[in-house]
C-alpha atoms as one frame of an Amber mdcrd trajectory, in Angstrom:
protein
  40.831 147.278  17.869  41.984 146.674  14.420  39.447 145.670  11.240  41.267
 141.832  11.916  40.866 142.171  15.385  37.399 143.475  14.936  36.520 140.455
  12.232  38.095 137.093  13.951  36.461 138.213  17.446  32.877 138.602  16.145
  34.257 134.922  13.551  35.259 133.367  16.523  32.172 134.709  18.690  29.883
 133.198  15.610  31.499 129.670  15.639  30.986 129.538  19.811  27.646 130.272
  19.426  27.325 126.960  16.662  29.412 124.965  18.995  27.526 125.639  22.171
  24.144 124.453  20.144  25.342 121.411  18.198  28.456 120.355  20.191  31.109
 118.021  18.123  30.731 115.216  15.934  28.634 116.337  12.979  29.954 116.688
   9.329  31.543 119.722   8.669  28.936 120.948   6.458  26.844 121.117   8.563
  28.937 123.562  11.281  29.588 125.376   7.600  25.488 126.067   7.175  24.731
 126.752  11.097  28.315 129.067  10.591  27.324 130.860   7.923  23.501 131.616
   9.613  25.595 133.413  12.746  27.152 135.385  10.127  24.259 136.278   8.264
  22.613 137.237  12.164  26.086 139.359  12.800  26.147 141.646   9.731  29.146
 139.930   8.153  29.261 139.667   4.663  31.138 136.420   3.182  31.134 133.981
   0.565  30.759 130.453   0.296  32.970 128.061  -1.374  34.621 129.990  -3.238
  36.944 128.745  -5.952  40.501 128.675  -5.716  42.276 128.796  -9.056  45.899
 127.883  -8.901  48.125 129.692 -10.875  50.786 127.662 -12.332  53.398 129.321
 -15.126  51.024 132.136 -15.794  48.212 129.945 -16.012  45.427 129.996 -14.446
  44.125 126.201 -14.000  40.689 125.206 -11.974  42.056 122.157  -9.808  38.874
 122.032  -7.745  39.990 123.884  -4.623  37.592 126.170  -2.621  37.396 128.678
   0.327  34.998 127.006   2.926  34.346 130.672   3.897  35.622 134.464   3.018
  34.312 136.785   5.130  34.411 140.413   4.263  36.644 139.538   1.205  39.988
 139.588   4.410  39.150 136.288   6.547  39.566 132.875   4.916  37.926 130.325
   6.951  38.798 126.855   6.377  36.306 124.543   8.734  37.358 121.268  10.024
  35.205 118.430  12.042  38.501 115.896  12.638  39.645 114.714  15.817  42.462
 117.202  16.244  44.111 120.185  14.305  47.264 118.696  12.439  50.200 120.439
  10.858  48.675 119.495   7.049  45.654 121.666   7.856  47.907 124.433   8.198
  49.551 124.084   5.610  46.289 123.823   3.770  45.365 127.110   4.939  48.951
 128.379   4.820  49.081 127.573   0.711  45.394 129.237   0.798  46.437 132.599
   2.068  49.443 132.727  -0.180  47.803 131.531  -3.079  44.951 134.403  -2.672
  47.822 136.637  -1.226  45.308 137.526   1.766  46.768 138.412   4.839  44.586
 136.491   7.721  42.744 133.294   8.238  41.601 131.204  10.748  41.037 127.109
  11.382  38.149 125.978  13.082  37.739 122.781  14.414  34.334 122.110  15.488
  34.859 118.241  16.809  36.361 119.184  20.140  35.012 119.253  23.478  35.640
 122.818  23.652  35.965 125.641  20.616  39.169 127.227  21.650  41.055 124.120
  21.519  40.278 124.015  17.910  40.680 127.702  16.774  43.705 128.797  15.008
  44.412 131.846  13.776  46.992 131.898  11.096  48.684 135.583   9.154  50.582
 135.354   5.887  53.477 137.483   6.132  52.944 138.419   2.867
């Protein structure tokens, strides 16, 4: 098993583990806090909001876009609580992964009846 491998199973492992206590329809930050405790209880280091300058012409501008989550400075997480996944949110996350040129990151969507209907892992081909 890969370090990626390795890193989205014990991610997605983490946000099953929130799910199966809280269940859907809270806020997001919420799943974000109860996320980020699973973590903390795994050994995974990450980061929280982190900011996401964009670089435009050589310039780096602070538009007031953040990580949710980077775990072990290779796994953006963007969380979601919506009704269903939609192609925007990829995007999002797309735009997020190129913009950071990371390779990996994954979509959680905790406001399902079940978590692996709203996991989606997503790799920038760099």
């Amino acid at each position: 098993m890969n370090r990626y491998d390795f890193l989205t199973h014990k991610i997605i492992g983490s946000a099953i583990e929130v799910h199966r206590n809280l269940g859907p329809g809270l806020l997001e930050s919420a799943y974000e806090q109860c996320l980020c405790k699973e973590l903390t209880d795994s050994g995974l280091g990450f980061e929280r909001q982190v900011k996401l300058p964009i670089n435009y012409k050589g310039c780096l501008l602070d538009c007031g876009y953040r990580l949710d989550l980077l775990v072990e400075n290779k796994v953006i997480i963007e969380l979601k609580a919506d009704h269903q996944l939609e192609n925007i949110h990829e995007a999002q996350l797309l735009t997020y992964l190129r913009l950071t040129r990371m390779k990996l990151g994954l979509l959680l969507n905790f406001n399902v009846v079940l978590l692996k209907n709203g996991v989606k892992r997503l790799v920038n081909r760099l």
